[in-house]
C-alpha positions, 0 to 999 in steps of 0.5 A: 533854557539856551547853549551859548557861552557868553558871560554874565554882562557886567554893570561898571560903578555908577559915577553918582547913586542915580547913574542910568545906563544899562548893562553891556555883555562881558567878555567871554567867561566860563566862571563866576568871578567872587564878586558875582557870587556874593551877588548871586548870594545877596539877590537869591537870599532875598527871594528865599525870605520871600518864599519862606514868608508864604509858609512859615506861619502854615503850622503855627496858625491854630497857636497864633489863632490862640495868642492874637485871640484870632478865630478859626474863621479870621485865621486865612487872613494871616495869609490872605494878608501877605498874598494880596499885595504881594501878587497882586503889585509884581507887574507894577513893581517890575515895571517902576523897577526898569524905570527908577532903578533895580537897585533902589527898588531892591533895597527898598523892598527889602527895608520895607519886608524887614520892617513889617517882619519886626511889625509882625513879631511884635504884634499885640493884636491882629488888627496890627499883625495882619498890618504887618503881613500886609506890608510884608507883602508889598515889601515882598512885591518889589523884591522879587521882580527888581531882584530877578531883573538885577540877576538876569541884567548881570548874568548874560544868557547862556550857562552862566544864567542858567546856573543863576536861575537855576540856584535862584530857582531852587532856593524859591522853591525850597524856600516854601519847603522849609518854612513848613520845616522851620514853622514846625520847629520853631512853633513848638520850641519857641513859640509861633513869633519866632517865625517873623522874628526868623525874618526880620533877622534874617532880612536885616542881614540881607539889607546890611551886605546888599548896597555894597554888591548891588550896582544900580541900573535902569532903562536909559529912557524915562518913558511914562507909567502906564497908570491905567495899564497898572490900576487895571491890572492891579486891581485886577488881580488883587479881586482875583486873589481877594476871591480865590482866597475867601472861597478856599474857606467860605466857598463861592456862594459869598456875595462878596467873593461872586462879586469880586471874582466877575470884578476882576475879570473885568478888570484883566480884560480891561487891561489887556484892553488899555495894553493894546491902545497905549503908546508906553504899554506896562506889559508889551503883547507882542513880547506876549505872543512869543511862545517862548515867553507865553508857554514858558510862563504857563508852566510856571504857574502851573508848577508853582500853583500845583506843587504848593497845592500839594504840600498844603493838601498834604499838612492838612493830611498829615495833621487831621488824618494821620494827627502828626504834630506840627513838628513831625508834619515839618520832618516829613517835608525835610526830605523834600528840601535836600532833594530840591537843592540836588535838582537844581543843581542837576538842573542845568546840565540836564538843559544843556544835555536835552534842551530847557524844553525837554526839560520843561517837559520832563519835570511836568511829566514827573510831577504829575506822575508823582503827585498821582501816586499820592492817591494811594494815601490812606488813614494807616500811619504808614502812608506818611511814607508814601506822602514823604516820598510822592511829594521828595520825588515830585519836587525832583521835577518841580525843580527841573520845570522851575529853572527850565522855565525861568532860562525859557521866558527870559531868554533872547530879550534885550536889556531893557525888557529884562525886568517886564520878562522876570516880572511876569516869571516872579508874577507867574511864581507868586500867582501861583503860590497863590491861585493853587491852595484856595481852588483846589482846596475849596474844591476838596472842602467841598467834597468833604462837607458832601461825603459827610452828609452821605456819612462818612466820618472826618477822616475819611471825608478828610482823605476823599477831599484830599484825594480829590484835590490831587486828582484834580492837581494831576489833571492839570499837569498832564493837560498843561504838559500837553499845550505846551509840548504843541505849543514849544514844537518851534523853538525860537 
């Protein structure tokens, strides 16, 4: 992330709710003024509900389950439910967001989360609770990338935007760490409806102190929407999702995953395809082909996906090898959350000391470092400090890679791209929440039913499935830390 010192551009107040113009850079500041706190407040909050949603409901699903009379084979749709729309519409809802107004993208989004947060407390079967996380979804698909567009378009690069990303960044991340925390909690004392009660309380929040910070802005042009770019890559990744998701607990051999997995590469292909021959692109390939942008959202994703890899291997672990209750489960990642917020504060100076490529570089090599020493987990109670402690220190890293590569993938773009550049770092986040879970734990599941055939009991079998899926997650830290220490050699 880069070392100038200009201050965060400024938007004027519109002369009418539907103004257009885009934001100009501010003269030279070195703090944020009051005003852009609370900004900075109400658009991170937003994101932090977002984070909290993909999470809340891991420790309560068994109780939930119970309630809704769900079973054990319907219970992945109640987070199935939230990840399909919400990764699978980002592209789209960043581009619409540029188009037809941050702001009132942003606000829509978050009505739109606050009420399906009311749907799901509410619920009196499931069928109209996975309505509910359903709507939360495509709620959470237009908060995050209008959200993040509003950030970047009102904190010019330089360090005001690196400690913006850097507080935004920290709170998305910890936002996966505490709803493990506040699932527990809540699901033992108040029953697993509090958790989406949680939500809709805290969105009406948000919702009540936005319009009076946020400020609108949109591209000055109305150029068209490119809707075959956005049915391809929609739909494509909603079939990549849809597939990944199913095979995390029915395994690869369903017709219906086979088929639409071969679906939804056909679809991204076709898309890049369309991006290529269209006039008004939804997604710009040259802006693709900067290595800045390219490598930068690679190590998103893959810290995203591999970090929330390991929290939920590490539940499973937790729960069905050591049989800590939810509560306890939740404790043991509180750690986690304090480290977090220290690192993204850290996180800053350590760019302006070494650069957000060694930045990027060293929380890579931390995490997969960290996330390898969990192989010495073992069935003994004492290995919940190992765990406690593998996981606190790999999310130090975790947290340096997420700043660093939100100033590197949306750094030297102008205004006017800023949304296309954070929908591909808030769809590289959400894609990886997604992705991650269900490939590496169909892979450990697999493993399991294997040393169970050969003998082994549950919770051996448990541990060499978990044991797995962290050597794997290691792996593809190290191996992606490697393309991109070639790949960001030359620094634009």
């Amino acid at each position: 992330m880069p070392t100038e010192t200009t201050a965060p551009a400024r938007e004027s107040a519109p002369a009418t709710p539907d103004a257009v113009r885009e934001t100009a850079p501010a003269p030279t500041a070195t703090r944020m003024t009051g005003r852009a706190r609370l900004v900075l407040l109400v658009l991170c909050a937003a994101q932090f509900l977002v984070a909290l949603d993909f999470s809340i409901l891991n420790v309560a699903l068994p109780v939930l389950g119970a309630d809704l009379g769900m079973g054990q084979a319907d219970l992945q749709w109640a987070v199935t439910a939230f990840a399909l729309p919400s990764g699978g519409f980002l592209l789209l809802s960043g581009r619409v967001a540029d188009l037809y107004g941050r702001r009132r993208l942003f606000l829509t989004g978050l009505a739109l989360f606050t009420a399906a947060s009311v749907l799901a407390t509410l619920a009196w079967s499931p069928a109209a609770f996975l309505a509910g996380r359903a709507l939360q979804g495509i709620g959470a698909a237009v908060i995050v990338p209008a959200g993040m567009s509003l950030l970047t378009t009102t904190f010019a690069e330089g360090p005001q935007r690196e400690r913006a990303l850097g507080v935004s960044g920290t709170l998305l991340s910890m936002g996966f760490t505490v709803g493990m925390v506040l699932g527990g909690v809540l699901t033992d004392s108040l029953g697993w409806r509090s958790t989406m009660g949680l939500l809709a309380v805290a969105g009406a929040a948000v919702l009540a102190l936005a319009p009076a910070l946020l400020t609108e802005s949109r591209r000055p042009d109305r150029p068209r929407i490119d809707v075959p770019g956005a049915l391809t890559v929609t739909g494509g990744l909603l079939s990549l999702i849809y597939a990944l998701s199913t095979a995390a607990t029915d395994g690869f051999a369903r017709p219906d995953v086979l088929l639409t997995l071969v679906l939804g590469a056909v679809l991204l292909v076709a898309f890049v395809c369309v991006e290529y021959r269209s006039p008004e692109p939804l997604v710009s390939l040259p802006m693709l082909r900067r290595p800045t942008v390219a490598f930068g959202n690679l190590a998103g994703l893959t810290t995203v996906s591999m970090m929330s890899t390991v929290v939920f291997l590490l539940t499973l672990y937790l729960q069905e090898v050591l049989h800590l209750s939810p509560f306890r489960t939740g404790l043991v990642f509180g750690v986690q959350g304090v480290v977090s917020a220290l690192a993204g504060i850290l996180a800053p100076r350590l760019i302006a000391r070494i650069g957000a490529r060694g930045t990027l570089l060293t929380g890579l090599l931390i995490q997969a470092a960290l996330t390898a020493s969990l192989l010495g987990l073992g069935t003994g109670s004492g290995s919940a400090w190992l765990a406690m402690a593998g996981v606190t220190l790999a999310s130090l890293g975790h947290l340096w890679v997420i700043v660093s590569y939100g100033v590197t993938a949306t750094s030297g773009l102008p205004d006017h791209e800023q949304g296309l550049a954070t929908g591909l770092v808030t769809s590289a986040q959400q894609i990886g929440m997604t992705i991650g879970i269900p490939l590496l734990s169909a892979l450990a599941s697999a493993h399991v039913s294997a040393l169970r055939a050969s003998g082994a009991d549950l919770a051996e079998a448990t541990l060499g499935g978990i044991r797995l899926g962290l050597a794997t997650d290691a792996a593809i830290l190290l191996a992606v830390t490697t393309l991109i220490t070639f790949g960001l050699r030359r620094r634009t």
